[in-house]
MDAnalysis code that builds the backbone (N, CA, C; Angstrom):
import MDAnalysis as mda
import numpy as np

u = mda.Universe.empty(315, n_residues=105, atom_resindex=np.repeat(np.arange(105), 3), trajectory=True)
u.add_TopologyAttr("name", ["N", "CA", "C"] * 105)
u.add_TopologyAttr("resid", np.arange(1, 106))
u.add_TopologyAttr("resname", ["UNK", "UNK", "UNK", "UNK", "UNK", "UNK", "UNK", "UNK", "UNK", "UNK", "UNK", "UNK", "UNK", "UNK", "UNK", "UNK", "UNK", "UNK", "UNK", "UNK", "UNK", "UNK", "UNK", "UNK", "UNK", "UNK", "UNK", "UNK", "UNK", "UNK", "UNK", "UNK", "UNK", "UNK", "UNK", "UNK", "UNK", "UNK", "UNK", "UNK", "UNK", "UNK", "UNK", "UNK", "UNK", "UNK", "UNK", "UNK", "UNK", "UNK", "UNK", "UNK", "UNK", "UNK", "UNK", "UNK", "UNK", "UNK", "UNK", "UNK", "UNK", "UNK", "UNK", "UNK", "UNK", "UNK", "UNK", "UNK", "UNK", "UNK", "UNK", "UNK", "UNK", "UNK", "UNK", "UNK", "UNK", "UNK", "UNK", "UNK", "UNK", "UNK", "UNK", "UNK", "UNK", "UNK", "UNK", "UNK", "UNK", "UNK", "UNK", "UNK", "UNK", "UNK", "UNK", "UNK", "UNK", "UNK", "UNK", "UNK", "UNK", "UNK", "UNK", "UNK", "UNK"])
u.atoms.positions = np.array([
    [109.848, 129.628, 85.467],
    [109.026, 128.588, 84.880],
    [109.841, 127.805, 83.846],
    [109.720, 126.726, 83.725],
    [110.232, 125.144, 82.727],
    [109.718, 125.360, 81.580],
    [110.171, 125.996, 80.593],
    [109.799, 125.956, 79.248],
    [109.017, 124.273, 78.816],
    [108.066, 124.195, 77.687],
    [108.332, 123.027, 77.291],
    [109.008, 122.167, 76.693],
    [109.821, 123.049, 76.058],
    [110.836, 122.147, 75.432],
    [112.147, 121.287, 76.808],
    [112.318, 122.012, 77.560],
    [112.936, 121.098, 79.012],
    [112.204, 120.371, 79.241],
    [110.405, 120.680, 79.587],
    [109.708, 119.591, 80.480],
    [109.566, 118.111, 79.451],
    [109.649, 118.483, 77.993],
    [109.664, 117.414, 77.041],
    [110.980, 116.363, 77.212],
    [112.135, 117.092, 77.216],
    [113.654, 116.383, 77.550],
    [113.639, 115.568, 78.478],
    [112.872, 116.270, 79.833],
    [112.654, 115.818, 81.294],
    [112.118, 114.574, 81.341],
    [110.863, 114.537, 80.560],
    [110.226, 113.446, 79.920],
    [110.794, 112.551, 79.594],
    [111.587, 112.729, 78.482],
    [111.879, 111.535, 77.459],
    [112.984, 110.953, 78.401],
    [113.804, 111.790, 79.093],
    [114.576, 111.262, 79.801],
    [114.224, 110.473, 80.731],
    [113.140, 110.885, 81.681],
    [112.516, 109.783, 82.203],
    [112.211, 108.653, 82.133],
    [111.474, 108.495, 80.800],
    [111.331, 107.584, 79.812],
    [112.333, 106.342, 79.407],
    [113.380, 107.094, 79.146],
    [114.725, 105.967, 79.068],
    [115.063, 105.431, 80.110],
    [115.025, 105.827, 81.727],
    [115.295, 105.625, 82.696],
    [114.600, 104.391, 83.228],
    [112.862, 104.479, 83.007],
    [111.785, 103.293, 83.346],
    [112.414, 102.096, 82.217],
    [112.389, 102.476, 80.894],
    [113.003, 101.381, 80.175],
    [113.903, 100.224, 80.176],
    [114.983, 101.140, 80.752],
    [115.805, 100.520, 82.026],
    [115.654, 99.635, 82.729],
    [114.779, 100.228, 83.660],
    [114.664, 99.724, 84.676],
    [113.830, 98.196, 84.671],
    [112.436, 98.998, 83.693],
    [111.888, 97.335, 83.121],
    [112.421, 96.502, 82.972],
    [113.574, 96.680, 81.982],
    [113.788, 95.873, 81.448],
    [115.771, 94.859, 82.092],
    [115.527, 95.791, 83.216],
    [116.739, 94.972, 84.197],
    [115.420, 94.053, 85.306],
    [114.273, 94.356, 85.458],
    [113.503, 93.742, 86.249],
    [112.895, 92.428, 85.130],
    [112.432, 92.585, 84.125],
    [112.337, 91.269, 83.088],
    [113.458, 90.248, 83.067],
    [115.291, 90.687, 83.146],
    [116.064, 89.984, 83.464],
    [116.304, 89.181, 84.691],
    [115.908, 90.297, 85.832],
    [115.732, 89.003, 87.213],
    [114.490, 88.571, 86.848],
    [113.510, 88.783, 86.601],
    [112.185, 87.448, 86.633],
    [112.512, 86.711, 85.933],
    [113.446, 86.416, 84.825],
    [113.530, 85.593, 83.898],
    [115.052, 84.571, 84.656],
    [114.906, 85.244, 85.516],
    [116.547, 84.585, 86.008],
    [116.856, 83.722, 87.470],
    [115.027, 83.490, 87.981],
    [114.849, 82.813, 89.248],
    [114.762, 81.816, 88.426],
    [115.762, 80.673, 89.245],
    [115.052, 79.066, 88.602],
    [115.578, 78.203, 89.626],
    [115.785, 78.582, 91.062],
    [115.846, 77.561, 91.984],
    [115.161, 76.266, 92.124],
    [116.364, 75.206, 92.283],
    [115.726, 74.083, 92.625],
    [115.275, 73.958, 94.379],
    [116.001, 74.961, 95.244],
    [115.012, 75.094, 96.202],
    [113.958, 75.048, 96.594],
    [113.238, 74.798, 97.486],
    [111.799, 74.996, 97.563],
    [111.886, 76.100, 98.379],
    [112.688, 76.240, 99.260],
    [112.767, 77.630, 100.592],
    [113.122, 78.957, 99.078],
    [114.391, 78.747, 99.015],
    [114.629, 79.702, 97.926],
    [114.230, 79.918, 96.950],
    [113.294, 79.046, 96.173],
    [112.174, 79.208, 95.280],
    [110.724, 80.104, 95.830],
    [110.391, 79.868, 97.119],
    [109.265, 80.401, 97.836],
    [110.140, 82.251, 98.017],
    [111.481, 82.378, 98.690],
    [111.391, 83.874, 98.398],
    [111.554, 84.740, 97.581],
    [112.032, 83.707, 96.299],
    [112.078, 84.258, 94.750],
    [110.792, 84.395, 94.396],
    [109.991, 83.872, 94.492],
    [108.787, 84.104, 94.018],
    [108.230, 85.180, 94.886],
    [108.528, 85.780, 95.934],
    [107.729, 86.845, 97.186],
    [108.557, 88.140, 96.360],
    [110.183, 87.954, 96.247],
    [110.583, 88.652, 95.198],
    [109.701, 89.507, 93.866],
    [109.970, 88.233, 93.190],
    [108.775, 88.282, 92.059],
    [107.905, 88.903, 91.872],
    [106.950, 88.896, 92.919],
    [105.624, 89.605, 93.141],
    [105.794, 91.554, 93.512],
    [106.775, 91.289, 94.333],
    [107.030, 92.714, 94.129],
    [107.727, 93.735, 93.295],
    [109.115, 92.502, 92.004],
    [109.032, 93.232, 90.976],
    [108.465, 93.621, 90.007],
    [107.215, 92.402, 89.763],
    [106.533, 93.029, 88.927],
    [104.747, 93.844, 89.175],
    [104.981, 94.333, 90.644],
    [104.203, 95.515, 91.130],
    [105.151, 96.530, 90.504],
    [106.117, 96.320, 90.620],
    [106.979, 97.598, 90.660],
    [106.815, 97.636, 88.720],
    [106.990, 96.923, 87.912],
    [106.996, 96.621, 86.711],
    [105.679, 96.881, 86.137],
    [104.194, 97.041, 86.665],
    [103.157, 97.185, 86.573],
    [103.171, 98.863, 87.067],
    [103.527, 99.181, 87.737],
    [103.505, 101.001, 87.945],
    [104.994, 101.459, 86.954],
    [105.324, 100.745, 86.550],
    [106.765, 101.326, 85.926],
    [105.812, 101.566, 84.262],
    [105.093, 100.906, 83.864],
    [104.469, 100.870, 82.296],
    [103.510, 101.809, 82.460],
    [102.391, 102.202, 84.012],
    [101.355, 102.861, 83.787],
    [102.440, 104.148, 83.574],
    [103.255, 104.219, 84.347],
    [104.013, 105.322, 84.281],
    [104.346, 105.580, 82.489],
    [104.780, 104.921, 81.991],
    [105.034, 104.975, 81.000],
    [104.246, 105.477, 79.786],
    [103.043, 104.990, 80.196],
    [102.018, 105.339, 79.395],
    [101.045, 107.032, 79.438],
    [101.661, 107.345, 81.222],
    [101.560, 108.478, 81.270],
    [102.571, 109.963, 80.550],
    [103.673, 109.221, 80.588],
    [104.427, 109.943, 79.984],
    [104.244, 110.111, 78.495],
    [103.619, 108.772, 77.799],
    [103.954, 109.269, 75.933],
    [102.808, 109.869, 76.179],
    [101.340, 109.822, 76.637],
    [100.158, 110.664, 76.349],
    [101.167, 112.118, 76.666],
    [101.677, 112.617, 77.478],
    [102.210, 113.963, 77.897],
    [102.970, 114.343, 76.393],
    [104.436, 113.442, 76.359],
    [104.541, 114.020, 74.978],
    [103.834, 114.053, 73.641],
    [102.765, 113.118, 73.872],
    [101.558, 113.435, 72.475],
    [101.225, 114.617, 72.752],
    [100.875, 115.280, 74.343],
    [100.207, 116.524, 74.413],
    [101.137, 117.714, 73.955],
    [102.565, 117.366, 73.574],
    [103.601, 118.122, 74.041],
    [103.328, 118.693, 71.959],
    [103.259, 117.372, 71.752],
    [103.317, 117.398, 69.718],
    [102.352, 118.167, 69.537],
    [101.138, 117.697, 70.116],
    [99.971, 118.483, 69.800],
    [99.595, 119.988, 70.074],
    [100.331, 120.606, 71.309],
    [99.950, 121.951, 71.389],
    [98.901, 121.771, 72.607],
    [98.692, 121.171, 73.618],
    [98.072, 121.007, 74.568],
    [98.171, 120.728, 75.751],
    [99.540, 120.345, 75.365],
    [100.413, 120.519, 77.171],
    [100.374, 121.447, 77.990],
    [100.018, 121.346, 78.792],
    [99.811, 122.062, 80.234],
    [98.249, 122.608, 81.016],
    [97.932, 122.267, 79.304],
    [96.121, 122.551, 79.668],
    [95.109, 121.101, 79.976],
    [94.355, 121.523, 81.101],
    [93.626, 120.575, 81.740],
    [93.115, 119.534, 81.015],
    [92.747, 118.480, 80.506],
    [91.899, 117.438, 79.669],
    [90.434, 117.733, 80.368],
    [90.414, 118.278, 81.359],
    [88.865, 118.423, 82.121],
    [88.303, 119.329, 81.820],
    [88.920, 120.618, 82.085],
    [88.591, 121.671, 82.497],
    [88.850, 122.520, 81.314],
    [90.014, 122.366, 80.498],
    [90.602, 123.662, 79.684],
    [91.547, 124.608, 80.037],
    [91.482, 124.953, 81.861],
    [92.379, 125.726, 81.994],
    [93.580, 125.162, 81.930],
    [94.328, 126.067, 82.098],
    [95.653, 126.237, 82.296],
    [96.621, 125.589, 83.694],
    [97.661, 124.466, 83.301],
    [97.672, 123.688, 84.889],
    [99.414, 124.495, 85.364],
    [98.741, 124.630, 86.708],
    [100.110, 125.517, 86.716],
    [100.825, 124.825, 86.728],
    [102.222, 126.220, 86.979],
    [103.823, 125.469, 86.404],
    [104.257, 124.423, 87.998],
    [104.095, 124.981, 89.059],
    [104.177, 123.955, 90.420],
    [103.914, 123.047, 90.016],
    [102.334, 122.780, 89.678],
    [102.019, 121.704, 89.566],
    [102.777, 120.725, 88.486],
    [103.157, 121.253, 86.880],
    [103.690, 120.225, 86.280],
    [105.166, 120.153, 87.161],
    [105.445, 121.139, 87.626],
    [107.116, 121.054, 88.205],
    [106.987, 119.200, 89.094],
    [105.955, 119.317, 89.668],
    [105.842, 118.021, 90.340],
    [105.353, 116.841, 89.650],
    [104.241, 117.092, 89.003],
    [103.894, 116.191, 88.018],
    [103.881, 116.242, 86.531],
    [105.140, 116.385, 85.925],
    [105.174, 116.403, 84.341],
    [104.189, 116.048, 83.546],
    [103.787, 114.641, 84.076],
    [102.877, 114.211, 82.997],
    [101.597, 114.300, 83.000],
    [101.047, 115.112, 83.780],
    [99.873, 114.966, 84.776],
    [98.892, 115.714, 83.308],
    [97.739, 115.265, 83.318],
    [96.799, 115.967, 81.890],
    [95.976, 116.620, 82.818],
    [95.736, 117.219, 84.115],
    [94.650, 117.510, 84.886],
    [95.132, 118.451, 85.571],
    [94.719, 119.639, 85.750],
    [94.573, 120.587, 86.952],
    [94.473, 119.972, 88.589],
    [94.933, 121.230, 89.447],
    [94.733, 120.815, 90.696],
    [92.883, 120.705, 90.962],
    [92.608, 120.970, 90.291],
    [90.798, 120.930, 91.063],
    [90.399, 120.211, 90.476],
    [90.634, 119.981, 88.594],
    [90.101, 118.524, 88.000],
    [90.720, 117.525, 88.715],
    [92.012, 117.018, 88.951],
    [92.397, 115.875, 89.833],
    [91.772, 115.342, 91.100],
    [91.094, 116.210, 91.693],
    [90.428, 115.394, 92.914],
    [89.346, 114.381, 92.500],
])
């Protein structure tokens, strides 16, 4: 089993990684400016899918600091639903996850 102090590292590391990534995807949206109209139309189809990707990159994000708030607080690994205890599989797959396998459905 992943101590918490790894699954916290795991985290934050993660964390720096989306930051990243945001913020190389804010540089191409900020960096289409074709006078094309063809190449303006697939910059913009572009567009749309970096910032889907930029819109799950922040929820992500936001999942992760609630995890390390849970991590400060003494409540990591236990359900927000339920109370129990979420197993270690389960955070092994989902770090940030605040829910048990049976609260999640």
């Amino acid at each position: 089993m992943v101590d918490v102090a790894e699954r916290k590292k795991a985290l934050e590391k993660r964390l720096k990684e989306l930051d990243v990534r945001l913020h190389g995807i804010e540089e191409e949206l900020d960096s289409h400016q074709s006078k094309d109209w063809e190449e303006l139309a697939v910059e913009r189809e572009e567009d749309e899918v970096l910032e889907r990707i930029g819109t799950s990159g922040l929820a992500e994000i936001e999942r992760i600091r609630a995890a390390l708030g849970r991590i400060e607080d003494g409540s990591y690994g236990v359900c927000a639903k339920c109370g129990d205890d979420i197993s270690a599989e389960r955070l092994d797959t989902l770090p940030a996850t605040p829910f048990c396998k049976r609260c999640a459905v």
